[in-house]
C-alpha positions as CSV (number, residue, x, y, z in Angstrom):
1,X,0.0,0.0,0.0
2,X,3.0,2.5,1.0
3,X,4.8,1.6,-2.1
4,X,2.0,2.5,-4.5
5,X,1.0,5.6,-2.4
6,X,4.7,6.8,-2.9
7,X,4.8,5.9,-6.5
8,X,1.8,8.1,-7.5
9,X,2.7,10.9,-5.4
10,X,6.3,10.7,-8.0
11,X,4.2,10.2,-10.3
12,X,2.3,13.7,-9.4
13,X,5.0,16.0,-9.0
14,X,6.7,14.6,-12.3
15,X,4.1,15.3,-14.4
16,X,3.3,18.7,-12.2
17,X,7.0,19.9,-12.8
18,X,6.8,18.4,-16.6
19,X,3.5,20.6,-17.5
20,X,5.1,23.8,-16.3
21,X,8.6,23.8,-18.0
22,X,6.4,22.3,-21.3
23,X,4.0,25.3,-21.1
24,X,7.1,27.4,-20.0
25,X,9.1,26.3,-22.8
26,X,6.5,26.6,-25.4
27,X,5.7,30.1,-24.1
28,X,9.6,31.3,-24.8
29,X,10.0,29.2,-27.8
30,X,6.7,31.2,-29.3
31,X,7.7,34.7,-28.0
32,X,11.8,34.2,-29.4
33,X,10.6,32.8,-32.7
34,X,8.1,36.0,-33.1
35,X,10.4,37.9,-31.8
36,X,13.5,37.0,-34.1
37,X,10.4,37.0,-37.5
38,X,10.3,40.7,-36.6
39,X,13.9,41.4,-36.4
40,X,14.6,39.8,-39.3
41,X,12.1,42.1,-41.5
42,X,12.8,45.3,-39.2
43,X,15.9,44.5,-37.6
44,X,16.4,44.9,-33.7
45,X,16.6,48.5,-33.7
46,X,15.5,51.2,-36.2
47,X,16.6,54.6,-36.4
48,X,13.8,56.9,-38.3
49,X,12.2,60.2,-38.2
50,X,11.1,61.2,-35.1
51,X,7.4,61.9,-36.0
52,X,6.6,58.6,-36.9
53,X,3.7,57.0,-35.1
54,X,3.2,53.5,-35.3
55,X,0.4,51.9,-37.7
56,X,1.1,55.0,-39.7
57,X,3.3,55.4,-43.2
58,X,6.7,56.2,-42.6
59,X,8.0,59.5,-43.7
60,X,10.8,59.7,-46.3
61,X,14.6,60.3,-44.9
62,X,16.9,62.8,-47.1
63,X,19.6,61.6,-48.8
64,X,22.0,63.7,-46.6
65,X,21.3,62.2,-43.4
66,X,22.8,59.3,-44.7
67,X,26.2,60.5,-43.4
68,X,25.1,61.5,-40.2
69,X,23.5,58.3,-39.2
70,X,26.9,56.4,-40.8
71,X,28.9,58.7,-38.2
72,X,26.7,58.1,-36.0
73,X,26.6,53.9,-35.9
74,X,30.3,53.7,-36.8
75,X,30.8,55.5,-33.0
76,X,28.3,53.7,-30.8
77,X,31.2,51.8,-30.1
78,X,30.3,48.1,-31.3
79,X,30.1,46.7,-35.1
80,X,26.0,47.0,-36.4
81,X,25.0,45.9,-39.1
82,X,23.1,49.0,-40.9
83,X,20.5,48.8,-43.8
84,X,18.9,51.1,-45.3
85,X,14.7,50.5,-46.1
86,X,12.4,52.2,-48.7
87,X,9.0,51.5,-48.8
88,X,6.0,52.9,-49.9
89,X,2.0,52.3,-50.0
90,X,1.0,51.3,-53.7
91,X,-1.6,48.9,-55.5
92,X,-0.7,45.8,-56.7
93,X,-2.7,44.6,-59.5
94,X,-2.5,41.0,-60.9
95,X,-4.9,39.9,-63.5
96,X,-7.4,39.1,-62.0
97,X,-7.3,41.0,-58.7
98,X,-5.7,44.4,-57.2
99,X,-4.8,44.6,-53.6
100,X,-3.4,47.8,-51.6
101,X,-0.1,46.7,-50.5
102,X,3.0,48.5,-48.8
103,X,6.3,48.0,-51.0
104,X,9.4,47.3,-49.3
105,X,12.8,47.9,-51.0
106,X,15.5,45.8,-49.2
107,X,19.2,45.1,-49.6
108,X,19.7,41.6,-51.6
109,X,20.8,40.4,-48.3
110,X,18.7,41.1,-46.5
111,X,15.9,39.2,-49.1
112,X,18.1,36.4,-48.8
113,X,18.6,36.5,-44.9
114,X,14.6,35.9,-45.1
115,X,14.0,33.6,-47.6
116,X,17.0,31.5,-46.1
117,X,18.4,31.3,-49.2
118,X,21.0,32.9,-51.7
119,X,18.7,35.1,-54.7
120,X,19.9,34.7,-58.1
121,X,17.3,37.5,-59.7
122,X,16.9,41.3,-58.5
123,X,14.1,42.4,-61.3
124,X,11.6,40.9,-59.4
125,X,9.3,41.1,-55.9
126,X,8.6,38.6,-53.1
127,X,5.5,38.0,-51.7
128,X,3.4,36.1,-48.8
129,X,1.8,32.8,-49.6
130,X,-1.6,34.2,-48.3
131,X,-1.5,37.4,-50.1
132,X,0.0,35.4,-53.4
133,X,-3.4,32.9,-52.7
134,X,-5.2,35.7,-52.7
135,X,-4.2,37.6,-55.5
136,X,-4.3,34.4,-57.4
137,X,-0.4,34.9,-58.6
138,X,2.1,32.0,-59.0
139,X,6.1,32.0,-59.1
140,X,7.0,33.4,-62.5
141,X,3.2,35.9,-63.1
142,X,3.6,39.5,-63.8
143,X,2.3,41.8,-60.9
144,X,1.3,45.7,-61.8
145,X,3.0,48.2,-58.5
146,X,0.8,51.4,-58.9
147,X,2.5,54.1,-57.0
148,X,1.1,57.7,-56.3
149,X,2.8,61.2,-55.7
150,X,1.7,64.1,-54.8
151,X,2.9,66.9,-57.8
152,X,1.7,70.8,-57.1
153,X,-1.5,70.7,-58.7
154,X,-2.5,66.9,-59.0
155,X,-1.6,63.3,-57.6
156,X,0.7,61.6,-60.4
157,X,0.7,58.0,-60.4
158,X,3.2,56.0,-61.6
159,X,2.9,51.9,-62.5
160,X,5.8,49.1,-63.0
161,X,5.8,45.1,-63.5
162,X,7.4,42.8,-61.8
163,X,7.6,39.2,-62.3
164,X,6.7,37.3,-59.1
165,X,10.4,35.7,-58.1
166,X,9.3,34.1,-54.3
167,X,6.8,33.1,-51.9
168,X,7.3,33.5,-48.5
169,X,5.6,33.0,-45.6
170,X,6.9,35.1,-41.9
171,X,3.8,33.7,-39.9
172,X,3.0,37.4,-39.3
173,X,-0.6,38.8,-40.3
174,X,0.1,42.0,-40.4
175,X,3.3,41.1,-42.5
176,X,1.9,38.2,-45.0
177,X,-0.8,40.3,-45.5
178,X,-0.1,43.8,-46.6
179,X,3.8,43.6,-47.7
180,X,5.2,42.8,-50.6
181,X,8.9,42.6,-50.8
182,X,11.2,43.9,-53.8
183,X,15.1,45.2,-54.3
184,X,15.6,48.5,-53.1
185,X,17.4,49.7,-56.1
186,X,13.7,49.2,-57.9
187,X,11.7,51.6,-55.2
188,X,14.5,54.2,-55.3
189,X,12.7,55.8,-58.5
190,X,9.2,56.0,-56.6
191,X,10.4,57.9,-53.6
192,X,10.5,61.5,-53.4
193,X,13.4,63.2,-54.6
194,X,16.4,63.6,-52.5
195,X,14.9,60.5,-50.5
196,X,15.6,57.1,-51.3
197,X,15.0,55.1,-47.5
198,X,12.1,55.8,-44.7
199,X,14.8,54.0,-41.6
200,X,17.9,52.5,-41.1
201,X,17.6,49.6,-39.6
202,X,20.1,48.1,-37.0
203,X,21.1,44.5,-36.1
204,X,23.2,43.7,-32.9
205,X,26.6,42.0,-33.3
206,X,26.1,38.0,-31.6
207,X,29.5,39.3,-29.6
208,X,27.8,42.5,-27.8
209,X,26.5,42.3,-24.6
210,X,23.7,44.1,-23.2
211,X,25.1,47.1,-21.1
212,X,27.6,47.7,-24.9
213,X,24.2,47.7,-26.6
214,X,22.7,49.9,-24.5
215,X,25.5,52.1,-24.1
216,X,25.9,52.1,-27.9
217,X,22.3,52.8,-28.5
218,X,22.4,55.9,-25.8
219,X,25.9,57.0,-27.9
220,X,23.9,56.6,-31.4
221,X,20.8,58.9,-29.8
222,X,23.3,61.6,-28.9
223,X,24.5,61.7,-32.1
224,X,21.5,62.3,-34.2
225,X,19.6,65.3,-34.3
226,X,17.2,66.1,-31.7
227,X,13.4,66.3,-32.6
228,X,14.3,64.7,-35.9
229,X,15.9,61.3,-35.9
230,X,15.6,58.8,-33.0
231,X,16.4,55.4,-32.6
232,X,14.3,53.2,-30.7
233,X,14.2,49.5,-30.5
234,X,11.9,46.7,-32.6
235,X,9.7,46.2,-29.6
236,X,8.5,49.6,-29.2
237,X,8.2,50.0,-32.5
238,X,5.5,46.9,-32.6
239,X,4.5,47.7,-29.1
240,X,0.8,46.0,-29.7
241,X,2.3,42.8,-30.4
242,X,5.2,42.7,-28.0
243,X,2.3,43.8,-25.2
244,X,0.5,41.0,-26.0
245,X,3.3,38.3,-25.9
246,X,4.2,39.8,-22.1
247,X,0.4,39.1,-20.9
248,X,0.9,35.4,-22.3
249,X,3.7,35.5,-19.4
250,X,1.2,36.1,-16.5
251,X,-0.7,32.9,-17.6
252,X,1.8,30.8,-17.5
253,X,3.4,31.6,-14.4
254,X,-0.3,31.6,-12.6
255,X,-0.1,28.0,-14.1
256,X,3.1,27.2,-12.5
257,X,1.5,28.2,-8.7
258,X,-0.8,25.8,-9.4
259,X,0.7,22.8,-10.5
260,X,3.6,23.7,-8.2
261,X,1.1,23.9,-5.5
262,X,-0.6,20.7,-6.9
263,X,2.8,18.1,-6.9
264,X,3.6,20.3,-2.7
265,X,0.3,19.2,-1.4
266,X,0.5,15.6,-3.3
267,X,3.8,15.2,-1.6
268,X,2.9,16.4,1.8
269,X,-0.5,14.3,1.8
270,X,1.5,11.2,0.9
271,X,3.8,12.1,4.2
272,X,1.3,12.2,5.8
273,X,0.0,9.1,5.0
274,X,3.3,7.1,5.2
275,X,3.9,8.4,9.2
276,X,0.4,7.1,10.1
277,X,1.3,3.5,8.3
278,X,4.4,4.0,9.9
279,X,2.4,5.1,13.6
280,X,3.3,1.6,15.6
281,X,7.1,1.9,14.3
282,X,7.5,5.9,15.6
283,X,5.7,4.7,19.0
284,X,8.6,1.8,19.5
285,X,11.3,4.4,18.5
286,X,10.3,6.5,21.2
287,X,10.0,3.7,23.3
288,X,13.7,2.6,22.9
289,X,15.1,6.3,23.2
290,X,14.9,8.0,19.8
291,X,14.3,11.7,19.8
292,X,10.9,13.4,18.1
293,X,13.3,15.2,16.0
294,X,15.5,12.4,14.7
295,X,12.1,10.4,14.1
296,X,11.0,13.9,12.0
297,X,14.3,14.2,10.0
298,X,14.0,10.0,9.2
299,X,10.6,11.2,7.4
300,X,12.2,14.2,6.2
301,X,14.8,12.7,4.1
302,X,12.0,10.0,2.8
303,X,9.8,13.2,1.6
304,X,12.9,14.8,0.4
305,X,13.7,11.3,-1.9
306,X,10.4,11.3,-2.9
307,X,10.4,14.9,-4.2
308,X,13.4,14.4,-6.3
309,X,12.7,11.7,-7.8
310,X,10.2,12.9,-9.2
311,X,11.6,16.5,-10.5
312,X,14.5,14.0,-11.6
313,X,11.2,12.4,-13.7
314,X,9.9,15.3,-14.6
315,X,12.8,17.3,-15.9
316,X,13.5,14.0,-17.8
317,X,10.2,14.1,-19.4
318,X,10.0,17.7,-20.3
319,X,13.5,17.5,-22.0
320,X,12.7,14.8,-23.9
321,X,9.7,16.2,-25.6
322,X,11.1,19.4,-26.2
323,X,13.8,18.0,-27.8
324,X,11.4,15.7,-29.5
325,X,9.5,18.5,-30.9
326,X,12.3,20.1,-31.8
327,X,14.1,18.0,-33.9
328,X,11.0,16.4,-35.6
329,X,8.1,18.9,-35.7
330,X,5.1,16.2,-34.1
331,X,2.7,19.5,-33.1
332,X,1.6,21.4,-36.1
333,X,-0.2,24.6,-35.9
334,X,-2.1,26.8,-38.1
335,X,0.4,29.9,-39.1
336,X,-2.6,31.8,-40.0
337,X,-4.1,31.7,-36.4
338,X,-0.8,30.9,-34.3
339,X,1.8,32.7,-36.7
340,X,4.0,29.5,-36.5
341,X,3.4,26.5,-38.1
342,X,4.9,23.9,-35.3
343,X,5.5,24.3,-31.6
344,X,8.6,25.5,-30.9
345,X,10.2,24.8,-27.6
346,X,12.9,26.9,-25.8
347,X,15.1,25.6,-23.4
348,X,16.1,28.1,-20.5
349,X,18.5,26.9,-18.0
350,X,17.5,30.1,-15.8
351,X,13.7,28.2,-15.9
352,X,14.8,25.2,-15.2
353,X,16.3,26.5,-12.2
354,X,13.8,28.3,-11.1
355,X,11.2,26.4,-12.0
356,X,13.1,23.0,-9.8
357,X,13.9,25.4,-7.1
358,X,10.5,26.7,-6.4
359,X,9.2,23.4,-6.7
360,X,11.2,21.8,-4.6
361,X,11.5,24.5,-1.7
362,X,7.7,24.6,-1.7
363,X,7.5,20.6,-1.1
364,X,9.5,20.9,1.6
365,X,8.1,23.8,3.2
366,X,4.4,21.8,3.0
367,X,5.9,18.7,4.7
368,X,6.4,20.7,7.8
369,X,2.6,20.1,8.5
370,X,2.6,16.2,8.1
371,X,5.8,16.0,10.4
372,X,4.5,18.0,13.2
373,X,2.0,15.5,13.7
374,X,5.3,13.1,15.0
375,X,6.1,15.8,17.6
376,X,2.5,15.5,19.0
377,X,2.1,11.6,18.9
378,X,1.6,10.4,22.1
379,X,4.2,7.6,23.0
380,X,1.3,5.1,24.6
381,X,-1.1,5.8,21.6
382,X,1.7,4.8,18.9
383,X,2.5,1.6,20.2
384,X,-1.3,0.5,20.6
385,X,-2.0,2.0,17.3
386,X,-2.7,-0.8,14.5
């Protein structure tokens, strides 16, 4: 009977400590991989004009700031990596249907940073797999850009074609939607004169540690001029979305009390059940000299076994899965609803310690109860006890 008591209550806090770093890993694996899909279109900071406002078009840069900003990064003190972007609200007409879009000129790197791979062709645009679907456009049709400026009396509007060269697919609505992707050598001729990017954006070296970026990005905002460049970084610039993979945080960690809580009361409940099996042995322990508290540390260490054994199980479990899911992709989700098309797990050794640690401290902290209950046994009472 005590051996199967003591193998469920394992069994509970494994699968208790296995839930929460699951759900914890899937959590950080979702918020990294959304977070890295925006870097990689907008890098992980931006430096633009200062009235922007998010949601809104973003004004043209002159050609002569150019300089400045160069300056500007090449002092902050570590090595960016600076683009330039151009883009520019336009129609994109295929034959049979014509969508408002928002053209992006890029670097050929950086297209072939997202697609993943190297790009032969540079007469051409990339676009989402939805908005291609929904345009009805294949690899290889012709799509129609219809761009519009303002001239002093009139709006002038200006149209180009471009064969469709990729489809792509960020897992980001607001993204796959609305963007289509194209050289920036091809939008220079639809800016406004004098202006051929809207930001610079900035990615962080893999060598630079947090206090050189901020201090870097602190030197960089010193250095442009006030009221009319700033630099800010990715997440503020997609507050809305970066908001709402914080609140995901509170859930999860509200799940981890519980289940914590869950495996803590398992394990003291079990105690508690293996010192009144136990009841007739405490009573002839006392009986031949034994102290309460040597009898309380005996049950103690059993509790303590117990409890590791199963975050031992647990940890074991919750590796293997996430390494499991990893490597092979068994949980598929709908990119259109989730914005990634598998789980993805991320393994944290700062959870894991936490995450053990709190688990553990509060199992022993709730086995206090059951082991007061040997301090107050009567002697007489434990021997006759059956």
């Amino acid at each position: 009977m005590a051996r199967r008591i003591v193998l469920l209550s394992i069994l509970a806090v494994a699968l208790s400590v296995a839930t929460v770093l699951i759900s914890i890993f899937a959590l950080q694996g979702f918020q990294q991989t959304i977070g890295q899909r925006v870097s990689q279109l907008q890098g992980d900071y931006i430096i633009d004009d200062a009235a922007n406002v998010e949601g809104a078009e973003w004004k043209p840069l002159s050609n002569r700031l150019a300089s400045l900003v160069d300056s500007a990064v090449s002092a902050s003190g570590i090595d960016w990596v600076l683009e330039p972007v151009a883009q520019r609200a336009c129609i994109a007409k295929s034959q049979r249907e014509v969508e408002g879009v928002l053209a992006m000129g890029m670097s050929t790197s950086a297209i072939a940073r997202i697609l993943g791979a190297e790009i032969s062709q540079t007469d051409g645009v990339y676009m989402s797999k939805s908005l291609a679907s929904r345009m009805n456009v294949q690899l290889g049709d012709k799509l129609t850009l219809l761009f519009f400026s303002d001239a002093r009396d009139s709006v002038r509007s200006r149209a180009r074609r471009y064969p469709v060269l990729g489809l792509l697919s960020q897992g980001l609505d607001e993204f796959d939607q609305h963007t289509i992707i194209l050289p920036k050598s091809a939008l220079e001729s639809m800016m406004p004169l004098g202006a051929s990017q809207n930001r610079w954006e900035l990615r962080v070296p893999a060598e630079a540690t947090p206090t050189q970026i901020q201090e870097a990005v602190l030197r960089i905002q010193s250095m442009l001029p006030a009221g009319r460049l700033r630099i800010s970084s990715v997440e503020s610039q997609n507050r809305a979305l970066f908001d709402w993979l914080m609140i995901l945080d509170t859930n999860v960690w509200v799940m981890l009390l519980l289940m914590v809580s869950v495996a803590a009361i398992a394990l003291s409940t079990t105690l508690l059940i293996l010192i009144l099996d136990q009841t007739a042995l405490v009573g002839l322990l006392q009986a031949m000299g034994a102290q309460r508290d040597g009898i309380q540390r005996v049950f103690w260490w059993q509790g303590l076994v117990i409890a590791s054994l199963g975050l031992i199980v647990g940890n074991a479990v919750a590796m293997g899965l996430a390494w499991g899911q990893n490597a092979f992709h068994w949980i598929r989700l709908d990119a259109e609803q989730y914005y990634i098309d598998s789980v993805v797990f991320a393994i944290d050794p700062g959870t894991l310690l936490v995450v053990n640690g709190s688990a553990l401290g509060l199992c022993m902290l709730l086995m206090l109860l059951p082991l007061r209950f040997v301090r107050r046994m009567s002697l007489i009472n434990a021997i006759r006890y059956e």
